[in-house]
N, C-alpha and C positions, 0 to 999 in steps of 0.2 A: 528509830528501829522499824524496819520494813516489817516485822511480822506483828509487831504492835497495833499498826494502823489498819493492819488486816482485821484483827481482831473486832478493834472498838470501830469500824466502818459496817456498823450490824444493817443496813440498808441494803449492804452490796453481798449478804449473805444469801439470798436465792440465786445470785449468779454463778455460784464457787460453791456452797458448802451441801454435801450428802445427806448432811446429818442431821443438825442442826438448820434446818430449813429458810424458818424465819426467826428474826430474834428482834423486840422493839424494845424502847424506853430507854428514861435520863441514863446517863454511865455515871453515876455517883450512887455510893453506899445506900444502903433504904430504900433507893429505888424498887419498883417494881415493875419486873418486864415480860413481857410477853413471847414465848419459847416454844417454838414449834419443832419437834423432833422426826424423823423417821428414820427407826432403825433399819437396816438390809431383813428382807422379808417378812415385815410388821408392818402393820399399820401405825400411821401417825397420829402424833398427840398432841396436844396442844398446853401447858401447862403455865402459871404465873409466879415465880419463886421472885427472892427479894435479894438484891444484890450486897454482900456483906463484906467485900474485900474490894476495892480498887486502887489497885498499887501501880502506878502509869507504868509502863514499859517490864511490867513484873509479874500482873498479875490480877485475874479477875475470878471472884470466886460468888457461887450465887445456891441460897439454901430453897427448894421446894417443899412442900408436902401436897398429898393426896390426900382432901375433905381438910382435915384436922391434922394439928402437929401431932406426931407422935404412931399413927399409922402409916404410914409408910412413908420416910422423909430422904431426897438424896442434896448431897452436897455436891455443887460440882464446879470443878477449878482448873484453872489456865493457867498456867505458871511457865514464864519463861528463865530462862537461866543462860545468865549470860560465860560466854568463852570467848573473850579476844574479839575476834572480827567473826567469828560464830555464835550460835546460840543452842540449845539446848527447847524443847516444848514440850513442856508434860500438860498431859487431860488425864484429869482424874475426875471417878463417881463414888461415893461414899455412902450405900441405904442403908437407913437404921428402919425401926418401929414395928410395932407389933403382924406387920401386914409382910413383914422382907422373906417369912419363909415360903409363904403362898406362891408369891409373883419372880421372889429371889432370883434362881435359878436359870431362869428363861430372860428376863429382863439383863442380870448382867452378860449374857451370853449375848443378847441383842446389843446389848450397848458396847459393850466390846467391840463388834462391829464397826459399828457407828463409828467410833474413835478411830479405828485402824482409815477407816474413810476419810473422815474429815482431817485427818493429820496428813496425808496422803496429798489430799486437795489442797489444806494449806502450804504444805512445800512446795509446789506447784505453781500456787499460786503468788507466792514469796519470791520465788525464784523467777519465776516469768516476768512479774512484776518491773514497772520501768522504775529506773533508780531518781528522786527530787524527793522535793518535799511532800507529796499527798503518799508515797511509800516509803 
């Protein structure tokens, strides 16, 4: 599945993606990776969350927090869904912790963003894509 390989090909992510800038480290569960963000008129971030979902061609889901668990934590997840000879791609961001009504508001509106981009660039880039085995 071409938009699979886009995904877990997190090297070639400063060539393609808005959003999601840079992203490093193993693709298996526990992992911890390295996730450089920039949302549309923010500054970037730099963050290390730990990957807790990797389901090949389904689905990659990976938990942050800021300092400590529990102030302000987001979940965030790739899920494709499959339709015949199409697919379906949700991105989702999930904040919890004591910190989500401070920053809340302005963060999911940034990262909103972000997603409307990087979805954007990845169909683009899916579709551009030459059809073999490396997409």
């Amino acid at each position: 599945m071409r938009i699979w390989a886009v995904l877990i090909a997190f090297d070639e992510y400063p060539s393609w993606n808005p959003f999601i800038t840079t992203i490093a480290g193993a693709l298996r569960e526990g992992a911890t990776l390295r996730v450089q963000i920039k949302p549309p008129g923010q500054s970037g971030m730099t963050f290390k969350p730990t990957l807790i979902a990797v389901m090949p061609e389904r689905q990659l889901t990976w938990l942050g927090h800021l300092l400590l668990p529990g102030l302000f934590d987001g979940r965030h997840e790739l899920r494709i869904e499959e339709r015949g000879a199409t697919c379906r791609f949700h991105q989702s961001e999930q904040f919890s912790g004591v910190l989500v009504p401070v920053f809340g508001a302005k963060l999911l509106t940034a990262t909103q963003l972000g997603f409307v981009a990087m979805n954007r660039a990845l169909k683009e880039r899916v579709e551009n894509a030459p059809a073999g085995p490396a997409l």
